[in-house]
N, C-alpha and C positions, 0 to 999 in steps of 0.2 A: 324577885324580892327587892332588887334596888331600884328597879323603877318606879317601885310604886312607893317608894323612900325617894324619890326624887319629885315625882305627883304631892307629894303631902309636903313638902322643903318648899315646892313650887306655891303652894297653897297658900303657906308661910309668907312668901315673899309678897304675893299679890294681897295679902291680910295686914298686911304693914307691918308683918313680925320679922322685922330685915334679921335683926341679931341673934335670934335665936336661930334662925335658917342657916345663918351663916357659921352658929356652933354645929348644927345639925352635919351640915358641908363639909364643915372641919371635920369633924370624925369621921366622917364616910368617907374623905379622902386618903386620910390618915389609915385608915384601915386596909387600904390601897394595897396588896401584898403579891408576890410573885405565883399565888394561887388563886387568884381573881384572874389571872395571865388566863386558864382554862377555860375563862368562861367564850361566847358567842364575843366575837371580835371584829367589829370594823375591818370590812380587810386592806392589806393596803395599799397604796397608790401612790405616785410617785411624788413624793417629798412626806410623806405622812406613816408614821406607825404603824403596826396592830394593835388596835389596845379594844378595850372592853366596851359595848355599846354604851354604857351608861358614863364613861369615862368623860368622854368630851360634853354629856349632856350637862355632869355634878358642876364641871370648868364651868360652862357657858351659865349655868346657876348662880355661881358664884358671882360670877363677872355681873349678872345683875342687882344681887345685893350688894355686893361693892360702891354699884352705879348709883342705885337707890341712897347710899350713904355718902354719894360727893368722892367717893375716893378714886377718884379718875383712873389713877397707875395701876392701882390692885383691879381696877375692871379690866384696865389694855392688857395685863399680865393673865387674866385669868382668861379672855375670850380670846388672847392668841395661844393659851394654851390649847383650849378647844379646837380652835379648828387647826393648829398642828397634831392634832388628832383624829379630828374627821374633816377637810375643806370643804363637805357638803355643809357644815353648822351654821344653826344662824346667828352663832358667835360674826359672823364677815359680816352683818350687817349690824349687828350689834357694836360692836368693832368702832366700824364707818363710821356711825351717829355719835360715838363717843369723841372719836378724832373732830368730827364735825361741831362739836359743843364745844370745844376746847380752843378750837377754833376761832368758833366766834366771841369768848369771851377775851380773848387776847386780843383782837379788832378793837374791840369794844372798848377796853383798857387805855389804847393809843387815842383813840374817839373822845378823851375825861378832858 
């Protein structure tokens, strides 16, 4: 059920409906409760949780509507919370590219 609530938030976000995805996010994070703990779990590995398959995918979600809306912090915040939930996520790459933009816009700035 929640992946296919993350398939359609996904939809969202590639639709240019950032903000309402990101209400969507909100609630589904929000509802986050110590009995989603039961469900099928990432297992884990050394430096990283158990947590819920869909857990790190909602994060790494977010972290691109975040991206999508310029909010740099709330993206680095939300893709490392993904992959300190799963380190296989492509939150690392997502991540990267953000550090990588930020980057170069500070270059950039010294460059005026």
């Amino acid at each position: 059920m929640r992946m296919e609530q993350l398939t359609a938030i996904r939809q969202l976000i590639y639709n240019g409906k950032v903000e309402e995805a990101l209400a969507a996010l909100d609630l589904l994070l929000a509802g986050y409760s110590n009995t989603a703990k039961a469900e099928v779990a990432i297992p884990a590995t050394e430096g990283a949780k158990a947590a819920p398959r869909w857990l790190a995918e909602a994060y790494y979600l977010r972290g691109n509507a975040y991206r999508k809306l310029s909010n740099w912090q709330a993206a680095l915040n939300d893709y490392q919370r993904a992959i300190d939930l799963d380190p296989a996520s492509p939150a690392q790459q997502a991540r990267r590219m953000v550090i990588d933009i930020l980057n170069f816009y500070h270059k950039d700035m010294y460059n005026q």
